[in-house]
C-alpha positions in Angstrom: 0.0 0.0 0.0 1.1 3.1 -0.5 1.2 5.7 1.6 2.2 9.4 1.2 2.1 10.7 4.6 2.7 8.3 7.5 -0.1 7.1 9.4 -2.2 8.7 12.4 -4.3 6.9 14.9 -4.5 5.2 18.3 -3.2 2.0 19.7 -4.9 -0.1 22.7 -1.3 -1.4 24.2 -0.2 2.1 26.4 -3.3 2.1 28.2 -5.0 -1.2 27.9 -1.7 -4.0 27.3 -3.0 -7.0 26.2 -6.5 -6.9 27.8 -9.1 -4.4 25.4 -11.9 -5.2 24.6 -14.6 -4.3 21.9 -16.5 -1.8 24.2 -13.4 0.1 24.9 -12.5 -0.1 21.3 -15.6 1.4 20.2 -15.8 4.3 22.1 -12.0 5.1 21.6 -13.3 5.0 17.9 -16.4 7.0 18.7 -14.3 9.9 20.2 -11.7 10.2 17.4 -14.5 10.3 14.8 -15.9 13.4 16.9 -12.9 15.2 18.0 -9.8 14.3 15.9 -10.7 12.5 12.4 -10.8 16.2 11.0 -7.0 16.3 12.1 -6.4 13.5 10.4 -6.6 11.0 13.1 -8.0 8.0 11.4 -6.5 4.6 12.6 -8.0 2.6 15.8 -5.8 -0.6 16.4 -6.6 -3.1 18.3 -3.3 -4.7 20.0 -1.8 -7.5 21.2 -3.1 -11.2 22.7 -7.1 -10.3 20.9 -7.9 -13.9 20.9 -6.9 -14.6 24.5 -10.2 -15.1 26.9 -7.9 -14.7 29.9 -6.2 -11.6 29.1 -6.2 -8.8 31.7 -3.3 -6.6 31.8 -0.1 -5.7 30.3 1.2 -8.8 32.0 1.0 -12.0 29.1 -0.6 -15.1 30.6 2.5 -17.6 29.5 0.7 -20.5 26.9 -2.5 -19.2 27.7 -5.5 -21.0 25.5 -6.0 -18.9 22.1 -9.4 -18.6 20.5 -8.7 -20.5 16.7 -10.7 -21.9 13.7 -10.4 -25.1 12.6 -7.5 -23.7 9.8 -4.6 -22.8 12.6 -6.5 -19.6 12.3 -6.5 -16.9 15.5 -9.8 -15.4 16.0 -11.3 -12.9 18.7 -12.2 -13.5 22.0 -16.4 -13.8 22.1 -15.9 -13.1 26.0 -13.9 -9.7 25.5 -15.3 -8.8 21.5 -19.0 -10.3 21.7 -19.8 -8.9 18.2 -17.6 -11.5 16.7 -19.2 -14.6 17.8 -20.9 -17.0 15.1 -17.1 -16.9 13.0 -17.8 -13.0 12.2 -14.7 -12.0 13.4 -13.6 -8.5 13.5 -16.0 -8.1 10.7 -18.6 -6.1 12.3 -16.1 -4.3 14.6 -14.8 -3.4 11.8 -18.0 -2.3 9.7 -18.4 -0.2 12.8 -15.4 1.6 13.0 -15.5 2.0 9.0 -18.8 3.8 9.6 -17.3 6.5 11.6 -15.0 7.1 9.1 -11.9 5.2 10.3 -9.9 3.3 9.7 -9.7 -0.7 11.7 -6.2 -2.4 12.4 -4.9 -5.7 14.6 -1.6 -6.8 16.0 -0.5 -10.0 15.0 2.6 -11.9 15.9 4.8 -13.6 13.3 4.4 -17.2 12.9 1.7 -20.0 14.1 0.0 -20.9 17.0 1.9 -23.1 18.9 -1.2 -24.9 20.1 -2.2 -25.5 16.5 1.3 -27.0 16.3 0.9 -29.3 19.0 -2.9 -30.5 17.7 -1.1 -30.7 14.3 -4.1 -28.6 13.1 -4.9 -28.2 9.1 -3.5 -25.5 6.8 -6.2 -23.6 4.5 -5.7 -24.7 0.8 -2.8 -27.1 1.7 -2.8 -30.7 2.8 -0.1 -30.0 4.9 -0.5 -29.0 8.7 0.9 -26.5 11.7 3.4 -29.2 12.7 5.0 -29.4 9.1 5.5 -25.8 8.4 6.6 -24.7 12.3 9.6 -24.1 13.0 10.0 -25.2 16.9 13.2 -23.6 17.3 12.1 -20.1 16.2 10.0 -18.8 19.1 9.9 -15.1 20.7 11.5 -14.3 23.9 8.8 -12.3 25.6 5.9 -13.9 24.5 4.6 -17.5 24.3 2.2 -18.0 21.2 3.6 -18.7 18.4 6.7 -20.3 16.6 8.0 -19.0 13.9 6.7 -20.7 10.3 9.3 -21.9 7.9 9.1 -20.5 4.4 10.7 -23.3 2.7 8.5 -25.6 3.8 5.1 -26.5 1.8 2.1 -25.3 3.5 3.6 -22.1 4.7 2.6 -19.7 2.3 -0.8 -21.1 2.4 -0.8 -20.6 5.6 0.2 -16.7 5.4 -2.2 -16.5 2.5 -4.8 -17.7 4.6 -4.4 -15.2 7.7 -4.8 -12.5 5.1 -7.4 -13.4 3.6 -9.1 -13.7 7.0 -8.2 -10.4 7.4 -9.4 -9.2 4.0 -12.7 -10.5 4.7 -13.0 -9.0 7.8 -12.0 -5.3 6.6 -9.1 -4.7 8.2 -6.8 -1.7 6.7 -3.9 -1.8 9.3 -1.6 -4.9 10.5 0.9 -4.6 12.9 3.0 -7.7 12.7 5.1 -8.1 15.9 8.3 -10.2 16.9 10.0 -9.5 13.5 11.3 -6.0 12.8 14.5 -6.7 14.9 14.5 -10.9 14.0 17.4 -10.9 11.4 18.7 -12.5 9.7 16.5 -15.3 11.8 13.6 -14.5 10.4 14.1 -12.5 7.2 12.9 -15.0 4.6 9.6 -15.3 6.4 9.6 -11.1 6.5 9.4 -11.0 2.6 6.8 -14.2 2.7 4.2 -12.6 5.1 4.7 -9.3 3.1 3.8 -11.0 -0.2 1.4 -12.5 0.8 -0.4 -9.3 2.5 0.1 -8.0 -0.6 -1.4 -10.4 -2.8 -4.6 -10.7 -0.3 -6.3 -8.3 -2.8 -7.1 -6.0 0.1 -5.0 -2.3 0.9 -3.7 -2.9 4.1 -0.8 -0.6 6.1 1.9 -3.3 6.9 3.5 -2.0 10.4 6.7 -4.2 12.1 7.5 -4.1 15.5 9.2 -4.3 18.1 12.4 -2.3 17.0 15.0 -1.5 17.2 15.2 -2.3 13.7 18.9 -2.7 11.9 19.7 0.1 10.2 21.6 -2.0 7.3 18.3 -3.8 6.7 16.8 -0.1 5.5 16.4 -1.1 2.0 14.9 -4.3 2.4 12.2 -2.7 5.2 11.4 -0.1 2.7 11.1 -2.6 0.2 7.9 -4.9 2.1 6.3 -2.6 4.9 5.3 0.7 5.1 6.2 1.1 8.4 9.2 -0.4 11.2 10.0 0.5 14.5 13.5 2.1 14.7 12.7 1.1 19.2 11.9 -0.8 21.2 8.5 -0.3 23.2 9.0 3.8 24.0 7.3 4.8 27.2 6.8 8.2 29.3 11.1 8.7 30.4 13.4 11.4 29.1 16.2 9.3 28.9 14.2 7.3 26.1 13.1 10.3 24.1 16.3 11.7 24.4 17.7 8.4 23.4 15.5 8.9 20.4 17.1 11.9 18.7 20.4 9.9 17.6 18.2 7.3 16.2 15.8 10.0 14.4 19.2 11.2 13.0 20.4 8.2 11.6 16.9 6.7 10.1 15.9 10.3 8.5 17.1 9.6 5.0 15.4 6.4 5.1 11.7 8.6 5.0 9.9 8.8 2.0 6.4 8.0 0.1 5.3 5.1 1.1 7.3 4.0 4.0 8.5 5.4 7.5 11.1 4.8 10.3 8.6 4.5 13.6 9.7 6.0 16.4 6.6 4.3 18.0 3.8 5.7 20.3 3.1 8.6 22.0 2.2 7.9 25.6 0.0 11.2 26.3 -2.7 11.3 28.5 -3.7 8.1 30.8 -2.1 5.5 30.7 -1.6 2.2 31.9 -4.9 1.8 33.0 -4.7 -1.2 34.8 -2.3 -0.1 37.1 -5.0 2.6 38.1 -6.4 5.8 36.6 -4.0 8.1 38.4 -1.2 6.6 36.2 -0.9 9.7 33.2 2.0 10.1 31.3 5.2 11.4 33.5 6.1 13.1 30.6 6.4 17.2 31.2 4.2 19.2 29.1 7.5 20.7 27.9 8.5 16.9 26.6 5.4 16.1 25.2 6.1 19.6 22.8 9.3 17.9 22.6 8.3 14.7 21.3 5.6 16.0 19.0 7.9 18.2 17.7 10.3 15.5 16.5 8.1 13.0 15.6 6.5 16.1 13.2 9.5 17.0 11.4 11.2 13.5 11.5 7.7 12.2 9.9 7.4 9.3 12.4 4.1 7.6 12.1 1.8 9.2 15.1 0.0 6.8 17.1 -1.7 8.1 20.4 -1.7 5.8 23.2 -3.7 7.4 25.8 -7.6 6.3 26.6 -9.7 8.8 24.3 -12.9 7.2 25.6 -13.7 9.7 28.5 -11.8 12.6 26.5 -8.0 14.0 26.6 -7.5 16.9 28.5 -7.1 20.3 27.6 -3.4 20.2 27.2 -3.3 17.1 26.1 -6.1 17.6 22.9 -4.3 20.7 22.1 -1.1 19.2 21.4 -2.5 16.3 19.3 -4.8 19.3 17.4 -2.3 21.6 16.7 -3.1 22.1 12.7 0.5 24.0 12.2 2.3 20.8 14.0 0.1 18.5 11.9 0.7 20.3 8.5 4.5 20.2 8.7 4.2 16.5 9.9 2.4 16.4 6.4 4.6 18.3 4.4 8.0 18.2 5.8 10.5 16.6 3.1 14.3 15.7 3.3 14.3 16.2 7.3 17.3 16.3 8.6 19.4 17.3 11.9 21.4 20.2 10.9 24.0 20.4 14.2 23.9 19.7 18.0 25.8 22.0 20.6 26.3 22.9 24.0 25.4 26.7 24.1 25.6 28.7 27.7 25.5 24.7 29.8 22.7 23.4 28.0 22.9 20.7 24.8 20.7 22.3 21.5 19.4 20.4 18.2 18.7 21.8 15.6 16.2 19.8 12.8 15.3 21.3 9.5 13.2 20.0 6.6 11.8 21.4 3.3 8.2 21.8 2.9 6.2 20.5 0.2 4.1 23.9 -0.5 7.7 26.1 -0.2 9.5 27.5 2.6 11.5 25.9 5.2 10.5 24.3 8.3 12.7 24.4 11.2 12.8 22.8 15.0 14.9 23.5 18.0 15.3 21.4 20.9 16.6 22.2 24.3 18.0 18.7 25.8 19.7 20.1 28.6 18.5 20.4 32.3 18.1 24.0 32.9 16.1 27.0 31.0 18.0 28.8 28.1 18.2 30.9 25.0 19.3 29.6 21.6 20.2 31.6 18.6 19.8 30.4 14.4 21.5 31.9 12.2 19.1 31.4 9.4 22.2 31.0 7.0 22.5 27.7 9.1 19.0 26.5 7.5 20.4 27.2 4.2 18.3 30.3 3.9 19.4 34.1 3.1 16.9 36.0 3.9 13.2 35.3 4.7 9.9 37.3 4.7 8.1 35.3 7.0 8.7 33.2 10.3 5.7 31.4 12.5 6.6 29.6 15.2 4.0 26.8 14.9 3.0 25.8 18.9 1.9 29.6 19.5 1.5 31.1 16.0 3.6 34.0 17.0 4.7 35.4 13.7 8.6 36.7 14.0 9.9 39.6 12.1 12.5 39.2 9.5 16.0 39.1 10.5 19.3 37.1 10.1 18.8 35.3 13.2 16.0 33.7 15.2 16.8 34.1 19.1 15.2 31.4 20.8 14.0 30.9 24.8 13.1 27.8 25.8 12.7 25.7 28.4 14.1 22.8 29.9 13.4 19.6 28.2 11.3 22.2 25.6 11.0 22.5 21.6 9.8 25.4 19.2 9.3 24.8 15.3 8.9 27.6 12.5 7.4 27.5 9.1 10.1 30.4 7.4 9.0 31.8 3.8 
């Protein structure tokens, strides 16, 4: 599928794990239609462990009973997605969320079901079964459902062929495949297998891989069968981990482009980790949160909110997610790159710049360092002699034309500019 502007939309696994359930998913939907769809918010996904009747937290139950068809299949939980009983599946989930105008994605996990292995279970359009295409030794380290499929085996594309066309008939417009962006060279051949045969599946359908991070030197190939990989592993509310994130922003920058992008994974904003309690918000700052919308904007990460929608964001909170100027440059922002990082007056700057698609220049500074501080651009650093006009984009405060743009900003803070 291609895509010219990477994806927008919320995730179940910040605030749910591996526990949501179709209620929850439904009003999550019902409030993006309402309040962010015109943003461009238009992906609900449903995360991990859907076909598990026992699943309550973020905690996996380890070789807990999956719901399955008869074909080695996964299918929903009845107990936790009651719309899908009588072999619906997602279907009407999906025909729900469809009718908002959204779009409806599922996390999968590479590979078969283990206990379709064991049972020796059939293979749709093969007369081969689980047992003959598994491949025992190729299991995942944090989670106990599947081994990994072996493509050289008969049976195994069938068997990918039929997932997808599960999925197709459902409706389903989003997959995030899981245990496989970081699995090379382990599990590279059955990469570009699942990939062909989500593509052959005559459905469109967003191919995302997780967890990361993914190996840089595999760029091409990534590029080449999803439209989406995570360049992380799982990123949660900690500075240190955004921080972390502007090195690997940096080197996975070139690698953005129609059709595919580097994912610097969710944004936890809002409440999450709900079953830990409903006190547990993000610990991000509201200066990080600018921080991190900032760079995921101009970088042109895919944006994927994982707060709980259903009762409604905060003020601060839907404000940052709505922020049209923010939005457009994550829209329009081409060749992004970091143009330097400096300590200035004891406090580390970094300084991103990208073209925009309509003209002009757009330009982010970050503050990384521990204490308030003022930054200064010479706009001859952006590549730029002279401009007319300068918006910074959180406030809309236009800035009048000059050789440099003198920055304050807070600890742990961000400003971006749209310069004609």
């Amino acid at each position: 599928m291609e895509l010219k502007t990477a994806p927008m939309g919320w995730n179940s696994w910040d605030c749910w794990g591996a526990s949501v359930n179709e209620d929850t998913v439904r009003k999550n939907a019902e409030y993006m239609a309402k309040n962010l769809k015109k943003y461009g918010w238009e992906y609900v996904v449903v995360d991990i462990q859907w076909s598990s009747a026992e699943a309550d937290s973020h905690e996996y139950h380890p070789f807990t009973p999956l719901c399955m068809d008869e074909y080695s299949r996964l299918i929903p939980a009845e107990n936790r997605f009651p719309s899908s009983a009588g072999g619906k599946g997602f279907a009407p989930l999906a025909q729900y969320v469809h009718s908002l105008g959204l779009k409806f994605g599922i996390h999968i996990m590479r590979g078969i079901p283990r206990q379709a292995v064991h049972a020796a279970c059939p293979i749709l359009g093969s007369d081969k079964n689980a047992r003959q295409i598994a491949r025992t030794d190729s299991i995942c380290m944090w989670n106990t459902d599947m081994y990994g499929v072996d493509p050289d085996k008969e049976g195994a594309r069938e068997y990918y062929d039929s997932i997808f066309s599960l999925y197709a008939s459902w409706g389903v417009d989003f997959i995030k495949c899981d245990d496989i962006a970081r699995e090379f060279p382990s599990a590279e051949n059955e990469l570009v297998m699942l990939s062909e045969a989500l593509h052959a599946c005559g459905r469109d359908m967003v191919l995302s891989l997780s967890p990361g991070p993914a190996p840089l030197e595999k760029a091409e190939l990534l590029k080449q069968v999803s439209n989406m990989w995570r360049i992380t592993d799982d990123f949660w509310d900690k500075w240190d981990l955004l921080y972390n994130m502007f090195e690997r922003a940096e080197k996975w920058c070139v690698h953005t482009g129609n059709g595919h992008f580097p994912d610097a994974d969710m944004l936890p904003v809002g409440a999450i980790l709900q079953d830990y309690g409903r006190e547990n918000r993000t610990k991000f700052t509201e200066d990080e949160q600018v921080t991190m919308l900032t760079l995921w904007s101009i970088f042109r990460s895919p944006l994927m909110i994982g707060g709980d929608m259903q009762e409604g964001l905060d003020d601060f909170t839907y404000a940052l997610l709505t922020n049209e100027n923010i939005l457009k440059m994550h829209k329009n922002a081409r060749h992004s790159h970091q143009v330097w990082r400096r300590e200035l007056g004891g406090n580390e700057y970094i300084l991103w710049a990208a073209a925009s698609a309509e003209g002009g220049t757009y330009a982010a500074i970050f503050n990384a360092g521990e204490n308030s501080g003022t930054a200064e651009i010479p706009v001859s650093d952006l590549e730029i002699e002279e401009f007319s006009q300068c918006t910074e984009l959180w406030i809309r405060e236009n800035i009048p034309a000059a050789d440099m743009i003198k920055v304050n900003l807070a600890s742990h803070g961000a400003k971006a500019f749209y310069i004609k």
